[in-house]
C-alpha positions in Angstrom: 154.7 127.5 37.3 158.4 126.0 38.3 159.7 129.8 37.3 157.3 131.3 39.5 158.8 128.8 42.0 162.2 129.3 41.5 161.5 133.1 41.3 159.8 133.3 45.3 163.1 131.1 46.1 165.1 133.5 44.4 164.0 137.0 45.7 162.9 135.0 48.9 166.6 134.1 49.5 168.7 137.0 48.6 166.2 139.2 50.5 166.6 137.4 53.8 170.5 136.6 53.1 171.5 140.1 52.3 169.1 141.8 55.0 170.7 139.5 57.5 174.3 140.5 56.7 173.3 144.3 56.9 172.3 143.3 60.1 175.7 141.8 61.2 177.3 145.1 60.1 174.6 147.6 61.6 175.1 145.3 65.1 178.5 147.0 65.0 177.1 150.3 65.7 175.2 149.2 68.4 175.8 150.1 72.0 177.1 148.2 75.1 175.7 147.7 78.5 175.9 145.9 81.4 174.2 143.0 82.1 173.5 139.8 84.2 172.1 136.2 83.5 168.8 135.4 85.4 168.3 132.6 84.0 170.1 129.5 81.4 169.5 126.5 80.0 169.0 124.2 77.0 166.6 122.5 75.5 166.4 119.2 73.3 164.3 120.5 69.3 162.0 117.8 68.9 162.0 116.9 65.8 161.2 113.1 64.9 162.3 112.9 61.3 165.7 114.3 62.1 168.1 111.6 63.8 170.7 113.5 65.3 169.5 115.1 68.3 169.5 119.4 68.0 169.1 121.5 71.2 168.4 125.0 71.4 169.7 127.5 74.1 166.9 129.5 76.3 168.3 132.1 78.5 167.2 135.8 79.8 169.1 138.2 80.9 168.6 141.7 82.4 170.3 145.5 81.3 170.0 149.4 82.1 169.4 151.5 79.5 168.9 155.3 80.1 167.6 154.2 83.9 165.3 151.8 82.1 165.6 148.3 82.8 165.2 145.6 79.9 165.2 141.6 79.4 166.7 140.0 76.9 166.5 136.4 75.3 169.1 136.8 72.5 172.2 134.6 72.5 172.8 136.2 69.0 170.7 138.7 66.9 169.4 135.9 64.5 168.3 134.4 67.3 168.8 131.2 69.9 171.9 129.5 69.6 171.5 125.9 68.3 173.4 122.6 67.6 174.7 119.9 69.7 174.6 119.6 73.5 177.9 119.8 74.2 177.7 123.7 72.3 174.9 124.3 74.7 176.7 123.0 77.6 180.0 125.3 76.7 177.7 128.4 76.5 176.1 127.7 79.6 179.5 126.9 81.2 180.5 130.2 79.6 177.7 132.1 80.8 176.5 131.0 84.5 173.3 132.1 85.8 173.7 135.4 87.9 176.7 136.4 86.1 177.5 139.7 84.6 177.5 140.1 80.8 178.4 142.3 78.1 175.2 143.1 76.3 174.9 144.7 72.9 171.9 147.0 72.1 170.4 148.6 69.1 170.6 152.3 70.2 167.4 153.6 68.1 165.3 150.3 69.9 167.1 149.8 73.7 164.7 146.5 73.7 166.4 144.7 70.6 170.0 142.7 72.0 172.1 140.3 72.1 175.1 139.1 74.1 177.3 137.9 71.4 178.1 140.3 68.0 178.0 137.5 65.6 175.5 136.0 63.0 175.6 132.2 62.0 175.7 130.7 58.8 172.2 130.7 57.9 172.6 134.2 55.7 175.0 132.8 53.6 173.0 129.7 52.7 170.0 132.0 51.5 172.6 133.6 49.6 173.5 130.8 48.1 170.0 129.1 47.6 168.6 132.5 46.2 171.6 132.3 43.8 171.3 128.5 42.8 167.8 129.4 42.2 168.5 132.3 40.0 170.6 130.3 37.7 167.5 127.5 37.7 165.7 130.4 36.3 168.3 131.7 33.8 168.7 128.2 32.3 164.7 127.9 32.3 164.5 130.9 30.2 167.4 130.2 27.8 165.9 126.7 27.4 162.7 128.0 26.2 164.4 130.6 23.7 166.4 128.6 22.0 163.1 125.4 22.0 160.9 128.3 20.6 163.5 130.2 18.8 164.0 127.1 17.2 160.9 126.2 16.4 159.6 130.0 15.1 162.5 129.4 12.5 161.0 126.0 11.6 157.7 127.9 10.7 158.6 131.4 9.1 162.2 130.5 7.3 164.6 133.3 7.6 166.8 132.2 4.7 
């Protein structure tokens, strides 16, 4: 049962880590539009077993693509930007309501952007989490060859 565990954690991680990452390097194919804030703001993430206050940025803005006009809610392509309030504060100093933007699109799907070309950390931690668990698995498995291959010689002597 733990391997099965480890083994979801495993795939689970690397798939979502290295799909994220191909991601970040397909994001710099995408195209660039102009764009403006309607509306930006942050938000504290409730969460009461967490003591240090989080806070998540919520924002729309609005772009032309091909004479068609889209709204976006994407600070980055993994998502809402979050952390402390003073990070908020800076990105909503950064990027005022009303102002014009650079936003990037995804050519093949005019709907899916972003305003800032970057991806956080969080790939690299499922990297590494799908690898730690990997290894949990490796040293399950040589654990029980070397208990059973041990144990096999105990019963049928080879010598």
């Amino acid at each position: 049962m733990l391997v099965l565990v480890f083994g979801f954690l495993a795939i689970g991680g690397l798939y979502f880590g290295f799909r994220d990452i191909r991601v970040k390097y397909d994001i710099g194919n995408w195209k660039v539009a102009d764009g403006r804030i309607l509306d930006i703001g942050y938000k504290e993430i409730a969460n009461p077993e967490y003591p240090i206050k989080e806070f998540r940025i919520n924002m729309s803005y609005e772009y032309v693509v091909n004479s068609e006009y889209y709204i976006g809610h994407y600070y980055t392509i993994d998502g809402s930007a979050e952390g402390t309030k003073e990070n908020m504060e800076s990105i909503v100093k950064k990027f005022p309501k009303h102002s014009s933007v650079t936003v990037y699109y995804d050519p093949q799907r005019p709907g899916d952007s972003c305003l800032v070309r970057d991806i956080t950390w969080k790939p690299y931690i499922f990297i590494g989490f799908g690898l730690f668990s990997s290894w949990v698995i490796f040293r399950i498995f040589k654990g029980l060859r070397e208990f059973y291959g041990k144990r096999w010689e105990r019963i049928i002597p080879t010598g």
